[in-house]
C-alpha positions as CSV (number, residue, x, y, z in Angstrom):
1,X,141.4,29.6,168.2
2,X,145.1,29.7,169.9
3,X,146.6,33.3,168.4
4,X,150.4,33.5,169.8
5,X,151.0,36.7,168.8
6,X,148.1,39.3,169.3
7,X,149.0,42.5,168.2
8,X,147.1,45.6,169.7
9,X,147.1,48.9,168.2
10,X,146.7,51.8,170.2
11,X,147.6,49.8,173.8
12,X,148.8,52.7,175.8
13,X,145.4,54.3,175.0
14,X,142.6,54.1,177.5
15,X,140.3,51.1,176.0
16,X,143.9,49.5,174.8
17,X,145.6,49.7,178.7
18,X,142.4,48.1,179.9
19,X,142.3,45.6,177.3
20,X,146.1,44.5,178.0
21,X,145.5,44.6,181.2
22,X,142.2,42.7,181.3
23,X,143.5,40.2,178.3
24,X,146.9,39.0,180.1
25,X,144.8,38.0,183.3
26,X,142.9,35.5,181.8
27,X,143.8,31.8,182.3
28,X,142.6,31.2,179.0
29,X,144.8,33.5,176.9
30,X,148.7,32.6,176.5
31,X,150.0,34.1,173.6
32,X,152.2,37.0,173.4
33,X,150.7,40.9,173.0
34,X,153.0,43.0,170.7
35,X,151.5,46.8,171.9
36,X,152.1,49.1,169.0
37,X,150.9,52.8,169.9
38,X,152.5,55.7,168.2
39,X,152.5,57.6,171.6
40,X,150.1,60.4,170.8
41,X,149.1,63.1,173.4
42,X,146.4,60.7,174.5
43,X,148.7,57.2,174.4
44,X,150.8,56.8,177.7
45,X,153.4,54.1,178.6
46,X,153.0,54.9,181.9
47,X,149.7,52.7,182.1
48,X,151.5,49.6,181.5
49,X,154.7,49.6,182.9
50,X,156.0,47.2,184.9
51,X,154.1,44.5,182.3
52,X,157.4,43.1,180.6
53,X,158.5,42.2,184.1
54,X,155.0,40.4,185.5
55,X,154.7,38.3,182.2
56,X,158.2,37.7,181.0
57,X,158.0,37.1,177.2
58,X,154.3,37.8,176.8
59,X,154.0,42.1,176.6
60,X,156.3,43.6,174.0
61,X,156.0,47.3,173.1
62,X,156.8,49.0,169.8
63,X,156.5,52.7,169.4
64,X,155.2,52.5,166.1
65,X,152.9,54.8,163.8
66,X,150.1,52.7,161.9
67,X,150.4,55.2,159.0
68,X,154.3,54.1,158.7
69,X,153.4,50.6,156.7
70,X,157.2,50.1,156.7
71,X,157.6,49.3,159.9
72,X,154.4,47.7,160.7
73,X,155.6,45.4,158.1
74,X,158.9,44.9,160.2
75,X,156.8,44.7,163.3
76,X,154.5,42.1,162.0
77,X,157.2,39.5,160.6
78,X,159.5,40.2,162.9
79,X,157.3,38.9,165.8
80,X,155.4,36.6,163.4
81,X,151.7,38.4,163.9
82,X,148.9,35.9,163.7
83,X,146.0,38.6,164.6
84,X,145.1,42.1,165.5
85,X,142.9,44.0,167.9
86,X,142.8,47.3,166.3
87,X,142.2,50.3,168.7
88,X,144.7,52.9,167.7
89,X,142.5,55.6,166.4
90,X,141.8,59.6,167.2
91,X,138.9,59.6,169.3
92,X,137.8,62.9,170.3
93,X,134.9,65.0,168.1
94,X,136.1,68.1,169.1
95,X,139.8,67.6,168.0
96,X,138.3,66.6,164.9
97,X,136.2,69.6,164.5
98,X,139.6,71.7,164.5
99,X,141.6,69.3,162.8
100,X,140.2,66.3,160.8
101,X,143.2,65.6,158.4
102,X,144.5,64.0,161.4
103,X,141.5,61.8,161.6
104,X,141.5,61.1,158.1
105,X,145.1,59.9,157.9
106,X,145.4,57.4,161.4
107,X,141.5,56.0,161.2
108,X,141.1,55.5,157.6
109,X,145.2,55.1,156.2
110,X,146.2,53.9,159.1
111,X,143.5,50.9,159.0
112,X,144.5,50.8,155.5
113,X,147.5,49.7,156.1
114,X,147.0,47.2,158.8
115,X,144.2,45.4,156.5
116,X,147.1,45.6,153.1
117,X,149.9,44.1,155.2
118,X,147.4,41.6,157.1
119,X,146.3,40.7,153.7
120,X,150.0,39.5,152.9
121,X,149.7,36.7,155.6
122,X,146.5,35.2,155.0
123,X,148.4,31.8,155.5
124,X,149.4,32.2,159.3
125,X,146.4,35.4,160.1
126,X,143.6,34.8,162.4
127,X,141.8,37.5,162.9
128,X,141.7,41.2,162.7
129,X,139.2,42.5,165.1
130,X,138.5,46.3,164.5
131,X,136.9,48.6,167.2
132,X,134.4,51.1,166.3
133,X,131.7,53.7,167.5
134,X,128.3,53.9,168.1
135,X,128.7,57.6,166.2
136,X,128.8,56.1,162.7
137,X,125.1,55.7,162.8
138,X,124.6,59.2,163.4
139,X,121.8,60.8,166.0
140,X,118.5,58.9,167.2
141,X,115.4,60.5,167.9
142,X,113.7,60.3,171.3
143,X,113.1,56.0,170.8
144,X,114.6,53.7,169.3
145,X,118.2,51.9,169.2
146,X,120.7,51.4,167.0
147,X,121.4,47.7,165.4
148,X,123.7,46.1,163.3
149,X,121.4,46.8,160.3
150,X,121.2,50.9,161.0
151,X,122.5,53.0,158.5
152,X,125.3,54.9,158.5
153,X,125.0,58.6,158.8
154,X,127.8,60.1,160.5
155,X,128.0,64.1,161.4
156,X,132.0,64.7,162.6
157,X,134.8,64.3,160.8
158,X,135.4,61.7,163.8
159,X,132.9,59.2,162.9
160,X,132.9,59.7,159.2
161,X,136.8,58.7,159.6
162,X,135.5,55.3,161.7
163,X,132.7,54.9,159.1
164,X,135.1,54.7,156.4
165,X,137.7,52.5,158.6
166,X,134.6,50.0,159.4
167,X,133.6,49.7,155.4
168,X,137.4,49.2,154.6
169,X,137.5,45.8,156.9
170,X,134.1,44.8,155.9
171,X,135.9,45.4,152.4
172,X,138.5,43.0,153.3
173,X,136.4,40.4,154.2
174,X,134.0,40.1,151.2
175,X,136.9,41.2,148.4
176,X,140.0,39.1,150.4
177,X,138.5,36.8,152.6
178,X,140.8,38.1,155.1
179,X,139.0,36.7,158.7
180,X,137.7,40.0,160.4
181,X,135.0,40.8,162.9
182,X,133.8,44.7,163.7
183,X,132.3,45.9,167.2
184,X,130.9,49.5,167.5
185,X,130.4,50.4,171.1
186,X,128.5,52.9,173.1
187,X,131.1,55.6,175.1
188,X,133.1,53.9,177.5
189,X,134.6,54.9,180.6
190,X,136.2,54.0,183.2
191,X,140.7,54.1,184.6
192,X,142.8,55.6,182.5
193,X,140.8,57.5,180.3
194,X,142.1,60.8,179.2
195,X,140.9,63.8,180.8
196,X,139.5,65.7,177.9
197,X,136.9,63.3,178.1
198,X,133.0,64.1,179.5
199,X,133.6,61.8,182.8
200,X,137.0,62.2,183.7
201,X,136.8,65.9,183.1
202,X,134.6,66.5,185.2
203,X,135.4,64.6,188.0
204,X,139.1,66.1,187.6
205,X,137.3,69.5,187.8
206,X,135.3,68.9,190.5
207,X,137.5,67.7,192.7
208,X,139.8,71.1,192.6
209,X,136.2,73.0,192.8
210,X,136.8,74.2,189.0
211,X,134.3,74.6,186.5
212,X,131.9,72.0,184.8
213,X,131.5,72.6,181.5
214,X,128.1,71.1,179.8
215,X,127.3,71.5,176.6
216,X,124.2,73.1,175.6
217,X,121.5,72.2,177.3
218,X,122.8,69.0,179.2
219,X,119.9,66.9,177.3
220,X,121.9,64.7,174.8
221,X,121.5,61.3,175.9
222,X,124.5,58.7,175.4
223,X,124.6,54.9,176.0
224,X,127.7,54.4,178.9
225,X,129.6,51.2,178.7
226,X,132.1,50.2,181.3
227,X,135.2,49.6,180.2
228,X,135.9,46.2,181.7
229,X,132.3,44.9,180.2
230,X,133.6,46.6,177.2
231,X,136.8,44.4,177.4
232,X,134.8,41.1,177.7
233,X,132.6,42.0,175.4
234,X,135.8,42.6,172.8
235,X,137.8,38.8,174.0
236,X,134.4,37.0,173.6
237,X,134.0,38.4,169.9
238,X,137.3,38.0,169.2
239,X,137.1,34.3,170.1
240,X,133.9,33.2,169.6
241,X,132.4,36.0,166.7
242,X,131.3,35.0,163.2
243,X,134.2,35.6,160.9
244,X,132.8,38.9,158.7
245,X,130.4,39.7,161.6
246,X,130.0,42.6,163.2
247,X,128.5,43.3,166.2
248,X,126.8,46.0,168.6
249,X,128.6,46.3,172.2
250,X,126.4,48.5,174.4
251,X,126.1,49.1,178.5
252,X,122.2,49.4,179.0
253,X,122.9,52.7,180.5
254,X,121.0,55.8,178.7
255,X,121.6,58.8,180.5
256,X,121.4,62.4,180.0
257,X,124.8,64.4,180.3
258,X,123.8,66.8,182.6
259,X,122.8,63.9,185.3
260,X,126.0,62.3,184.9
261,X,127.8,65.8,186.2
262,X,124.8,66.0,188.9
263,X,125.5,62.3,189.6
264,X,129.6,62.6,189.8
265,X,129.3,66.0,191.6
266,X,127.0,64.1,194.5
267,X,128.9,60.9,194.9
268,X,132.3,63.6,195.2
269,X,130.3,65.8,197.7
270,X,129.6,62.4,199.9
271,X,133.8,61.3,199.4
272,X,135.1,64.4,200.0
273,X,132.9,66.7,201.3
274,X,133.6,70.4,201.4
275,X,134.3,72.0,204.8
276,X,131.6,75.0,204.0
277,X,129.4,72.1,203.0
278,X,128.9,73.4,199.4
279,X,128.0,71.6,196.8
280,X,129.8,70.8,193.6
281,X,126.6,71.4,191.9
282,X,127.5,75.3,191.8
283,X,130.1,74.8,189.8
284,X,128.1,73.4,186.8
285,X,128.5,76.1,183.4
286,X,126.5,75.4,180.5
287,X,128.6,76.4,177.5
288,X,128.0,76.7,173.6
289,X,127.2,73.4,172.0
290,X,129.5,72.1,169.6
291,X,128.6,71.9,166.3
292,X,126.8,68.7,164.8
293,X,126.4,66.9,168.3
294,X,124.4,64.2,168.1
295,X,121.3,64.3,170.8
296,X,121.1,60.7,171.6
297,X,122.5,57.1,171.4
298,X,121.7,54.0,172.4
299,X,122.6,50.6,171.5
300,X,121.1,47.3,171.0
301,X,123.1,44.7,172.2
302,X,120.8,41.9,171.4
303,X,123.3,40.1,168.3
304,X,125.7,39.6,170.8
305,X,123.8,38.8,173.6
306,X,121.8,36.0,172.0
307,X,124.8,34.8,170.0
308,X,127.1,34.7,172.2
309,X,126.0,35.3,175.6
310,X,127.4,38.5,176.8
311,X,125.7,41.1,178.4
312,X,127.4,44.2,180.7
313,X,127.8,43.7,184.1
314,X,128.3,46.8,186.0
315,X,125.4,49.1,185.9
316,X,126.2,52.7,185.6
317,X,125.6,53.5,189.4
318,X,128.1,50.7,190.1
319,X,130.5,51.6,187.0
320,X,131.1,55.1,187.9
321,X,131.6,55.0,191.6
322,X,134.0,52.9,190.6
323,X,135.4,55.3,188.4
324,X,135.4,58.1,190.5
325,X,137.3,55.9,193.3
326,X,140.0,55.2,190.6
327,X,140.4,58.6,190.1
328,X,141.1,59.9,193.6
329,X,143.3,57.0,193.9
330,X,145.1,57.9,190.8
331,X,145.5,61.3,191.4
332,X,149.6,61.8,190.4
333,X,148.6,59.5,187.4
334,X,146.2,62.5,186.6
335,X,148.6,65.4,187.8
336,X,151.5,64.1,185.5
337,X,149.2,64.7,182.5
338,X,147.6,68.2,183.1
339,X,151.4,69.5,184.3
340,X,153.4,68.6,181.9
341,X,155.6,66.0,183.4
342,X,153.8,63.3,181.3
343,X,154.9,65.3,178.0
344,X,158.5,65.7,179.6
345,X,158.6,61.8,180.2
346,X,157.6,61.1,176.9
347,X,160.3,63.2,175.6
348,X,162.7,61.5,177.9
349,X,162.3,58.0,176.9
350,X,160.6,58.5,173.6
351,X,161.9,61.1,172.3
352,X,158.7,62.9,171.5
353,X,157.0,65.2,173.7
């Protein structure tokens, strides 16, 4: 399947940068990405500049909010849209704790849209490839792993948004026959991922000897998936996937929270140690659980592993030294965003702060 235009929503987003990124270094994609991010708090151009330049006539970007369906519709004739990655969602259970009409209007209308105006140009459209969450199943007990076949049972306003999004495509397919595939991954992480995030904030923290906050008590147990794998995983659906499919994308790394700080604050301690040889350990603060987190996940990966082959390749050992390393590389990329001076930017080329 040659798509010429690709159109990815959400691209200045963390899975979305990493997907442009990973997408325009492969021999065996050529078309054109048309990156359409409204530019929320969490969305930086930043990520991705310099792209128009490295691959001239191949990385467009439109500021664009999926909720407007005017001008998507502009967007999409305009640059003749053949298919769609969708990423652009709001992501983070605690935002949508304190305010889930937000949620409700980009995950669920904002799909909406992109599936209506999709729906329009069955005779050119490819493919519209949504990305999802392991969180629309809901909480597992102490065994077991999620499938393709698991209910849903959401418990945030987040993932009852992306539960809603997920049946809407599904929708599409069996009511319109409009070509879609559906991916719900475990958490990702990895470059560029905002710092209100578990792994980011802590390693942010922890390297200016602030707090580490842990919910509860530390034991909820998540499924990590690095982003690159998570990447792959996405382009190999994308090309290969059953039309109407949808399929589990997981990293084979259970691991309890609380670890993951112990682990981040022990590969800091060996990078940069402290002077008074203290260790970052000290700083960990257990704090008031939020309400209706779920107390484990884990996904099974075997659909696409047996159907099509891929399987994660950086374990989490490897995947978050990695990480880390990025991080303390990064650290004015980080700095711009907890000062300020990314909001000012925003408003200076954007004109939205």
């Amino acid at each position: 399947m040659t798509m010429k235009n690709l159109m990815v929503t959400g691209g200045c987003g963390f899975i979305g940068t990493n997907f442009i990124y990973h997408l325009l270094e492969k021999p065996d994609f050529r078309g054109r990405i048309i990156n359409v991010d409204k530019l929320t708090y969490a969305g930086n151009p930043e990520n991705l500049a310099g792209l128009e330049e490295k691959y001239p006539g191949r990385y467009v970007f439109q500021k664009a909010d999926i909720c407007g369906a005017d001008t998507i519709k502009t967007i999409f004739s305009k640059y003749e849209v053949d298919a769609i990655c969708h990423f652009a969602a709001e992501s983070h259970v605690d935002r949508s704790i304190k305010r889930p009409e937000d949620f409700i209007f980009t995950n669920i209308i904002g799909t909406f849209n992109l599936l209506e105006i999709a729906k329009t140009h069955k005779d050119r459209f490819l493919l519209f490839h949504h990305i999802s969450t392991d969180e629309v199943y809901g909480s597992l007990g102490p065994e077991g792993l999620f499938t393709e076949e698991t209910p849903y049972r959401p418990n945030s306003p987040y993932s009852a948004s992306k539960a809603a999004s997920d049946h809407l495509v599904r929708a599409y397919h069996e009511t319109f026959g409009l070509p879609t595939t559906i991916s719900n991954c475990s958490n990702n992480y990895g470059p560029y991922q905002f710092p209100e995030k578990l792994i980011p904030l802590v390693i942010m923290n922890a390297v200016e000897w602030k707090s580490l906050p842990v919910y509860g008590d530390g034991k909820n147990v998540w499924d990590w998936l690095y982003v690159t794998d998570h990447c792959e995983a996405i382009w190999t659906i994308m090309q290969s996937g059953e039309r109407g499919q949808t399929y589990n994308i997981g990293g084979a790394s259970e691991m309890e929270n609380i670890i993951i700080v112990e682990m981040i604050c022990d590969i800091l301690d060996e990078l940069i140690p402290s002077p008074e040889r203290r260790s970052r350990r000290d700083l960990i603060t257990y704090v008031q659980d939020r309400p209706g987190h779920d107390r484990r996940y884990a996904i099974d990966f075997t659909k696409l592993n047996r159907s099509l082959g891929w399987r994660p390749q950086e374990s989490f050992q490897t995947g978050l030294r990695k990480t880390i390393q990025w991080y303390l590389a990064n650290r004015t990329w980080s700095e711009r965003i907890k000062t300020g001076e990314y909001q000012q930017w925003l408003q200076e080329h954007y004109g939205q702060a």
